[in-house]
C-alpha positions as CSV (number, residue, x, y, z in Angstrom):
1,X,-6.0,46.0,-21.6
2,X,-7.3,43.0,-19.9
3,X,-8.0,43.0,-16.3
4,X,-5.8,42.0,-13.7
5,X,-7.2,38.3,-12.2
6,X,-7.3,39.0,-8.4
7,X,-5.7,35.4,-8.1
8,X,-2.2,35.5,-8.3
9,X,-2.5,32.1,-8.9
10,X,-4.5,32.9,-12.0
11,X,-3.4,36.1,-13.3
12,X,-1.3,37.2,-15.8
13,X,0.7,40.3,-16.1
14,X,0.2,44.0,-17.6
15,X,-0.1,43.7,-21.3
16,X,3.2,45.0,-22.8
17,X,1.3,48.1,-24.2
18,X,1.0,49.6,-21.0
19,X,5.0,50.0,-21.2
20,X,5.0,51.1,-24.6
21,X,2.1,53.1,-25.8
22,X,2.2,57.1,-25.2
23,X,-1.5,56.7,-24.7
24,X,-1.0,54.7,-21.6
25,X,1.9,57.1,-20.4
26,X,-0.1,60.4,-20.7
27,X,-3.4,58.8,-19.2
28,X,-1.4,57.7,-16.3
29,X,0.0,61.3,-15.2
30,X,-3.6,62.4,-14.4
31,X,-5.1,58.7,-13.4
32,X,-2.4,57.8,-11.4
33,X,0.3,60.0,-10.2
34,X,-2.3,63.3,-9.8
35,X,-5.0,61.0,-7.7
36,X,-1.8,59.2,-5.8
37,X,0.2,60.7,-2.7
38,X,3.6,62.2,-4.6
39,X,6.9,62.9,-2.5
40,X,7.1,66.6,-2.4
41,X,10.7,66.9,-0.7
42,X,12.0,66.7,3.3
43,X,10.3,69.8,5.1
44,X,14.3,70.7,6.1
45,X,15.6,72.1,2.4
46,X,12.6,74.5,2.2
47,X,14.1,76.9,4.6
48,X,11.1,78.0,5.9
49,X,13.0,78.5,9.0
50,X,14.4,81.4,7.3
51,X,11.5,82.3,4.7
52,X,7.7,82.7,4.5
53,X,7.2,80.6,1.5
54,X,9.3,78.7,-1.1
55,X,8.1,77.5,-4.5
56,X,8.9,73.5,-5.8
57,X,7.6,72.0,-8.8
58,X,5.9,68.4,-8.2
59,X,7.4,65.6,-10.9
60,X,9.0,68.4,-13.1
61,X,9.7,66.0,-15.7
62,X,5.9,64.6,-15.8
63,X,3.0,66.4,-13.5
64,X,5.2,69.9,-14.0
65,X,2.7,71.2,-11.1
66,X,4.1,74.1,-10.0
67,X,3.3,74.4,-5.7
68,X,4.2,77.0,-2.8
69,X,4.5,75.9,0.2
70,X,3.8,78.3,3.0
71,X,4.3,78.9,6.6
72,X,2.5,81.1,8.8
73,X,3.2,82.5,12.3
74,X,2.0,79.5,13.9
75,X,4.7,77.3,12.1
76,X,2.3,75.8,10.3
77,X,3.0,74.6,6.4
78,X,0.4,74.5,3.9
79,X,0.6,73.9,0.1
80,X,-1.0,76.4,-1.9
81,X,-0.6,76.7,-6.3
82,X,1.8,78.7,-7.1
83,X,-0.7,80.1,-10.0
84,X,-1.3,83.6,-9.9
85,X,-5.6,83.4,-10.4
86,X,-6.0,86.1,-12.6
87,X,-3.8,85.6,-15.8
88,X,-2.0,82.4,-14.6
89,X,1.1,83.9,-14.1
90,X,4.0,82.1,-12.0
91,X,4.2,83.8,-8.5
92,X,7.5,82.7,-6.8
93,X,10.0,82.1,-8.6
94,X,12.5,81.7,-5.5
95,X,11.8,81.8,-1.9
96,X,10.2,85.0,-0.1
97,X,9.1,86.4,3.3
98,X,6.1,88.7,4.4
99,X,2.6,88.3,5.2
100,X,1.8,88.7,1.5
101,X,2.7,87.3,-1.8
102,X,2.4,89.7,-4.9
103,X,2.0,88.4,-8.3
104,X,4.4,90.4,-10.1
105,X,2.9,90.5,-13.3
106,X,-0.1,92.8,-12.3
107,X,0.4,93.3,-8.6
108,X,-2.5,90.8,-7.1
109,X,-2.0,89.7,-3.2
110,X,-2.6,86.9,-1.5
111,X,-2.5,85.8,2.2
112,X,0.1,83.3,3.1
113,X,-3.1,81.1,3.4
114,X,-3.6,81.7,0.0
115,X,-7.1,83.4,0.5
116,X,-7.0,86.9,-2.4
117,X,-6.3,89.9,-0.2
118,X,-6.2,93.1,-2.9
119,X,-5.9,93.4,-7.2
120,X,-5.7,97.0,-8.6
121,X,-7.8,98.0,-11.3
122,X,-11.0,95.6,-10.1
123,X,-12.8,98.5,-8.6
124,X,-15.6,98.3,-11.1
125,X,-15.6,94.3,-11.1
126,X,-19.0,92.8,-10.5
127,X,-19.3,90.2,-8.0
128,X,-15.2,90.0,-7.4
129,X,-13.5,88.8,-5.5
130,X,-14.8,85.2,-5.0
131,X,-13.6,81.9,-4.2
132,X,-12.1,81.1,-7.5
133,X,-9.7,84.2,-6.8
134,X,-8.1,82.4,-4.4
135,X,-5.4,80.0,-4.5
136,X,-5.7,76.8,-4.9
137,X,-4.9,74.2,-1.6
138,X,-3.5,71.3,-2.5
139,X,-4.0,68.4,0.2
140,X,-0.1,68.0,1.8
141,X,1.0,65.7,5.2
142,X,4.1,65.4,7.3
143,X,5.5,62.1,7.9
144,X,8.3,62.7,10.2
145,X,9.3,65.4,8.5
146,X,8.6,64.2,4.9
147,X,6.4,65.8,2.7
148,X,3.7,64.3,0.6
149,X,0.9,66.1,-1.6
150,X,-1.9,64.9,-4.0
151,X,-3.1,66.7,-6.6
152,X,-6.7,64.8,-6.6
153,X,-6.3,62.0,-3.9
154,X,-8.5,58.9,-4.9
155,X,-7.7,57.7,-0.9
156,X,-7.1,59.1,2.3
157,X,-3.1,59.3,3.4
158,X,-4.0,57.3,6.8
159,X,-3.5,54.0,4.9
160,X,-0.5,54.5,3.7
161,X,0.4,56.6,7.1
162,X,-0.6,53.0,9.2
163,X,1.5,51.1,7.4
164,X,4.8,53.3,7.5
165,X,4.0,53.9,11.2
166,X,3.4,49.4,11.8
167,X,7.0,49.3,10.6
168,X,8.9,52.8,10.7
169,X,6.7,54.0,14.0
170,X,10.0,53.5,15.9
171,X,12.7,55.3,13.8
172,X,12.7,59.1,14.6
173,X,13.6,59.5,11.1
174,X,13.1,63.6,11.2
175,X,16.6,63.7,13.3
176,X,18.7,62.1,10.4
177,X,20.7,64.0,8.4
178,X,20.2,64.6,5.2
179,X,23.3,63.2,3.2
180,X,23.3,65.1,0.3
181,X,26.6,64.8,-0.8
182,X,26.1,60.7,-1.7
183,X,22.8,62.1,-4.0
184,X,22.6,60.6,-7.4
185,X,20.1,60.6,-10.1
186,X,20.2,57.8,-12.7
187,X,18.7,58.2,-16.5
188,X,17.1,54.5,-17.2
189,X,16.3,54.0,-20.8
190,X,12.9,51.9,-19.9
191,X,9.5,53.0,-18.3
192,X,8.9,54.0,-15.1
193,X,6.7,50.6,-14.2
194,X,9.3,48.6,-15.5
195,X,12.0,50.0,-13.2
196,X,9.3,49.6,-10.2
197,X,8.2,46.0,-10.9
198,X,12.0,45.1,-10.6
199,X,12.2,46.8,-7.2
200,X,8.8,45.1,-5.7
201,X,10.3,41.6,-5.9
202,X,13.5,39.8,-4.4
203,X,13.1,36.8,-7.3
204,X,16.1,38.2,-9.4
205,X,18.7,39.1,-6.2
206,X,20.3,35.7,-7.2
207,X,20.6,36.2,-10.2
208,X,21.2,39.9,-11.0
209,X,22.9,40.9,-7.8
210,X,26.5,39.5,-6.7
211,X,27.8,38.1,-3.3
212,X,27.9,41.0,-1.2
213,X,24.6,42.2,-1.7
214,X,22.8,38.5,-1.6
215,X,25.0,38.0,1.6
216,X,22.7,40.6,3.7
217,X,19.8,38.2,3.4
218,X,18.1,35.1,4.3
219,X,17.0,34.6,0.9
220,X,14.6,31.3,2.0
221,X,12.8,33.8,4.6
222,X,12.5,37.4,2.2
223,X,9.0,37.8,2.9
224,X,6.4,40.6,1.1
225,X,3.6,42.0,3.6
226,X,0.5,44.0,1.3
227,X,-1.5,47.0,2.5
228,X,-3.4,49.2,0.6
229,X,-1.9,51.4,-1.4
230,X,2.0,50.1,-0.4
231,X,3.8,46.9,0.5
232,X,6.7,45.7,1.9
233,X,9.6,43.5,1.8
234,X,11.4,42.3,4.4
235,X,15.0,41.3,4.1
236,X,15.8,38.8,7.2
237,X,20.2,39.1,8.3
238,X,21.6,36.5,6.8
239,X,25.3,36.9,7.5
240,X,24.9,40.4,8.0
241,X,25.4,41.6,11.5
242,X,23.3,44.8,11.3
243,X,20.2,44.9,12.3
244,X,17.4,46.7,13.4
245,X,17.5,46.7,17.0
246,X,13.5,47.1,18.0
247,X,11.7,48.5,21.0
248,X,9.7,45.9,22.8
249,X,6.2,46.0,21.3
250,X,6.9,46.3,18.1
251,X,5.3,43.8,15.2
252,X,9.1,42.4,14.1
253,X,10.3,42.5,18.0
254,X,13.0,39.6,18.6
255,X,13.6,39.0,14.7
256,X,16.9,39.9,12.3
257,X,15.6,42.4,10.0
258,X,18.6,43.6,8.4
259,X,16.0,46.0,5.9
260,X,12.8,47.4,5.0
261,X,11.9,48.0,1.5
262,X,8.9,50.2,1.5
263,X,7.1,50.8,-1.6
264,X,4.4,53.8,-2.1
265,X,2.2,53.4,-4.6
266,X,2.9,54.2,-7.7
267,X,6.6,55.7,-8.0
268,X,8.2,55.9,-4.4
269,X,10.8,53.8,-2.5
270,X,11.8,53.9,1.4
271,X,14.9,51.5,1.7
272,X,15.5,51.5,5.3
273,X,18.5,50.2,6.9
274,X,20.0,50.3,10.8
275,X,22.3,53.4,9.5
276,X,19.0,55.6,7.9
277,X,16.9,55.6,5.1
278,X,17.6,55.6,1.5
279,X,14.8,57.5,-0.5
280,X,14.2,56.6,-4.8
281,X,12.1,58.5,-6.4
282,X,11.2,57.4,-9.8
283,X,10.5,60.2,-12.4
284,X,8.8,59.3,-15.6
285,X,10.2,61.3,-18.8
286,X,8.8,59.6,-21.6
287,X,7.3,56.1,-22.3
288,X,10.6,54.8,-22.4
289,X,12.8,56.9,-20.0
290,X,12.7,57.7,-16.7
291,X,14.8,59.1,-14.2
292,X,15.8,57.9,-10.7
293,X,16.8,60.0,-7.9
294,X,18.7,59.0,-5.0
295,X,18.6,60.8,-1.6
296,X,20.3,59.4,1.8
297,X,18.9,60.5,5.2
298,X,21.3,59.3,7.6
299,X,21.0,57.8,11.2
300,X,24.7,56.0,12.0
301,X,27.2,56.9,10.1
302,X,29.4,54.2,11.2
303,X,27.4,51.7,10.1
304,X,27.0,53.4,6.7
305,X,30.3,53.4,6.1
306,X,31.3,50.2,7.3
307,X,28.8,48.8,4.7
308,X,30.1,50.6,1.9
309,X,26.0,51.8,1.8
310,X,26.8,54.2,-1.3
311,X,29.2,52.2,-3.5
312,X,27.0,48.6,-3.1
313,X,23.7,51.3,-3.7
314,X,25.1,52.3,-7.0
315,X,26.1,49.0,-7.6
316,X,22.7,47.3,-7.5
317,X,21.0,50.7,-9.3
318,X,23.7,49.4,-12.1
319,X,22.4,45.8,-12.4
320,X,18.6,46.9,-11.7
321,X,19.1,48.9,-14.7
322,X,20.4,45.9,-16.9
323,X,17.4,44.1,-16.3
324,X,14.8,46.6,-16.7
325,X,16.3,47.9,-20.0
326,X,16.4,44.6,-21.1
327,X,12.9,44.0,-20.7
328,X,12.1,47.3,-22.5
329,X,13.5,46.1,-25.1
330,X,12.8,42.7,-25.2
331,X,9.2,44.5,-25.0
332,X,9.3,44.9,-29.1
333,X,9.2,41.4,-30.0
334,X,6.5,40.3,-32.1
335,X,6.3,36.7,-29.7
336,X,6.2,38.0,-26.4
337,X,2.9,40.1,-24.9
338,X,2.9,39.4,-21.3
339,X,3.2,36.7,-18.6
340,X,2.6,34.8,-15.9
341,X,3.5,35.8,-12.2
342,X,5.2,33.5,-9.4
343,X,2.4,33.0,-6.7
344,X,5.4,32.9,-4.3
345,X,7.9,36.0,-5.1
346,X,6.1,38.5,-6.8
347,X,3.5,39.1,-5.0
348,X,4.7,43.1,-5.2
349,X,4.4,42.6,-8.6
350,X,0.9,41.3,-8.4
351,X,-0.6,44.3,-6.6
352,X,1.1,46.9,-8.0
353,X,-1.0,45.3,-11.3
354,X,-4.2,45.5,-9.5
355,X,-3.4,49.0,-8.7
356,X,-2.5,50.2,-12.0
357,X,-5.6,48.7,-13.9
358,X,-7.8,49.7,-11.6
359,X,-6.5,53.7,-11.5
360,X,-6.6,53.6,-15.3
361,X,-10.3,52.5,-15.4
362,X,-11.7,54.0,-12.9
């Protein structure tokens, strides 16, 4: 794979192997999505309220990591494997309470902490236990009530954190409901990349997406800010009369922003609108499948259904899904191997490149 030219001006795009090779798809699970910050689930549908500890499996169609998240007295969660460490064996299997967890298989304990408390049978064991015997922490942060792990971060979450907090600071997003009743999850036959180039630019909206959704924006002003490890594109009212309505101080005080579309490096999607945040969560399968899961945290109602939020959502994941299968497809042709990029809508595009070459050679 050839690099990725730092000058959009200059640079072409991924080579179409990336999107088709099984190579590229398997080195990415441990070069990409294990070393990136993953969406875990919303702190609220653990039930730790009620429980001590309740196991989730991260990316169960790709990483297949299986996790426990744990609360102690304190309230405070942590993210432990949910590996037993002497045969490997699955500890919860649903969620539990008490100030241990037993592996069921051969009876080891654990501290909600995950530090090894008791095994039967090791009397006789030379220098046991030690700190392999305990479980595993996996690095895991709160974002207004949303929780992210990482496997084997390559960065710290505070860039990524600054960025949401520049834009999203203002929403207190851990009071909206979670809407699970308008939940969807969508199989796309095309790669996971594929589906999230589409999302990081605005260049197709007039030509995939019809009047009503086109109608929300400013198309001349759709503007895409860069950090790090995310971006952002900003979608300024066009005929649309809701907006965000901002707190003096804040960076987009006094403009029409009828949405945020947050991106998380690699496979995550904050579409934020004045009635709540819609969440997409883009699950690889196999080099040409992926699944796309919809969840709707809600802050007005109203507004929600006064836009028809669900119907135009699964609307636009229909077109999306026309263009990106197209391009897998038009993938196998002998004439095409990859392209160049508009230096003035896909920047997205551009640096989600970057980002992808450099996690697969580093």
């Amino acid at each position: 794979m050839k690099p990725i030219n730092n000058d959009i001006k200059k640079a072409i795009t991924l080579d179409k192997s990336f999107y088709q090779s099984a190579a590229y798809f398997e080195a990415a699970k441990e070069k990409i999505f294990a070393r990136s910050w993953q969406w875990l689930c919303h702190q609220r549908i653990l039930h730790l309220d009620l429980y001590d500890y309740a196991p989730i499996d991260l990316l169960n169609t790709y990483l297949d990591e299986p996790l426990l998240i744990t609360k102690n007295k304190e309230g405070v969660l942590q993210c432990l494997s949910n590996v037993c460490t002497h045969r490997g064996f699955i500890l919860a299997d649903q969620p539990g309470s008490g100030k241990l967890i037993q592996c069921k298989y051969h009876g080891r304990c654990f501290r909600l902490d995950g530090f090894f408390k008791s095994m039967p049978g090791f009397e006789e064991a030379e220098n046991f236990p030690s700190a392999s015997d305990n479980l595993h922490q996996v690095p895991m942060v709160n974002w207004k009530d949303f929780l992210f792990v990482s496997l084997n971060p390559a960065y710290e979450w505070s860039s990524v954190d600054n960025a949401l907090n520049t834009k999203l600071g203002f929403l207190k997003a851990e009071e909206f409901r979670f809407a699970e009743e308008y939940n969807k999850e969508y199989l796309v036959k095309a790669n996971w990349a594929l589906y999230v180039e589409n999302f990081l630019e605005g260049f197709h909206v007039p030509f995939v997406h019809d009047q009503s959704f086109k109608n929300m924006f400013d198309y001349n002003a759709y503007t895409t800010e860069l950090f790090d490890y995310c971006n952002v594109q900003i979608g300024y009212a066009n005929e649309s009369e809701y907006c965000f309505d901002f707190p003096e101080g804040h960076v987009d005080y006094g403009k029409k922003v009828a949405a945020y579309y947050f991106w998380l490096f690699p496979n995550m999607m904050l579409n934020v609108y004045p009635y709540g945040i819609q969440i997409n969560i883009v699950k690889p399968i196999t080099v040409n499948r992926c699944k796309v899961q919809f969840l709707f945290y809600l802050k007005d109602e109203e507004i929600f259904r006064e836009m028809n939020a669900d119907a135009l959502a699964a609307k636009v994941e229909r077109e999306d899904e026309w263009v990106v299968e197209g391009v897998q497809r038009g993938l196998a042709s002998r004439f095409y191997r990859n392209g160049r990029l508009s230096p003035k809508h896909e920047t997205g595009v551009h640096h989600f490149h970057r980002l992808v070459y450099r996690f697969l050679n580093e």
